[in-house]
TORVOTOR-267945 format. One record per residue (C-alpha): x, y, z. Coordinates in steps of 0.2 Angstrom, whole numbers, padded with zeros to 4 digits, always signed. Example, Ala and Ser with C-alpha at 12.3 -4.5 7.8 and 13.67 -1.06 7.14 Angstrom:
BEGIN
+0062-0022+0039+0068-0005+0036
# end
This chain:
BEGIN
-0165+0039+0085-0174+0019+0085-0162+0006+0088-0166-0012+0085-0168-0022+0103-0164-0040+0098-0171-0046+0114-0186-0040+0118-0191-0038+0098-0197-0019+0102-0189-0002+0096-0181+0007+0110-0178+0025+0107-0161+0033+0114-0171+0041+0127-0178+0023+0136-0161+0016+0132-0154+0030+0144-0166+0027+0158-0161+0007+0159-0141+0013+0157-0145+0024+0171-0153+0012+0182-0135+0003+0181-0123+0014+0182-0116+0011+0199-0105-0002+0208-0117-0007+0221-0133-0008+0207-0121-0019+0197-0117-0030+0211-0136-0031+0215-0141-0035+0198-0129-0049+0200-0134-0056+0216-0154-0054+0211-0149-0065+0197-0140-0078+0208-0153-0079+0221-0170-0078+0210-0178-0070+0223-0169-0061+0238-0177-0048+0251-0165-0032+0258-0161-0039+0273-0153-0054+0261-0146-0043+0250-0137-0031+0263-0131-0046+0271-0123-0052+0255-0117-0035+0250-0112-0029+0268-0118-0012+0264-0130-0002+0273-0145-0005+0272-0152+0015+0268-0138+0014+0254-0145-0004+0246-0161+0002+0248-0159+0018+0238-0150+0006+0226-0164-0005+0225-0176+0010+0223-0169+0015+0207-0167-0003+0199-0184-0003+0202-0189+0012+0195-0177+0008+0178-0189-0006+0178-0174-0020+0180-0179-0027+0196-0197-0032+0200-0203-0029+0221-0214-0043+0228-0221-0036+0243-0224-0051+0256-0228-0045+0272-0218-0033+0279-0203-0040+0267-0200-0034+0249-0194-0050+0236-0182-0043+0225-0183-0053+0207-0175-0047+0191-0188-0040+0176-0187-0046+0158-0175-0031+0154-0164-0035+0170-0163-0051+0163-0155-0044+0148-0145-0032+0158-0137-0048+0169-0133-0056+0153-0124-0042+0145-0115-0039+0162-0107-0056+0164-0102-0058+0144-0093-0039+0149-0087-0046+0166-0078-0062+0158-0069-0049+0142-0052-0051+0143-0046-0035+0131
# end
């Protein structure tokens, strides 16, 4: 099955759609998404800070964003930039249009 992705103007099948849904489906990625998107560009100390979460458990979080290829790592130094990609972008935007719903 192909569907249509009005954003990126590529064809995703089921499968890739499942990999970014995946990378999502938890509180603490959501919340991450959403604070990458507020800040630009935020290292794991910043984000465990914000979050007040452990740092092992955001950075297991982080991990799979990355690898659902919804956030990009910029390694500088010893810290890691945390920056949404193209499709987190899209995933940010769908979030807060959800978020703001009122059915």
């Amino acid at each position: 099955m192909f569907i249509h992705n009005i954003f990126m103007g590529k064809v995703k099948t089921a499968k890739q759609m499942e990999r970014h849904l995946k990378g999502v489906s938890n509180h603490y990625r959501i919340e991450i998404l959403l604070l990458i998107a507020k800040e630009k560009s935020i290292t794991l100390e910043g984000i465990v800070e914000k979050i007040k979460a452990n740092e092992k458990t955001i950075g297991e979080h982080t991990r799979r964003l990355f690898q659902a290829g919804l956030i990009n790592k910029n390694y500088k130094g010893r810290y890691v930039e945390h920056s949404l990609s193209s499709y987190g972008k899209t995933f940010v935007s769908f979030l807060k249009s959800f978020q703001n719903k009122s059915n």
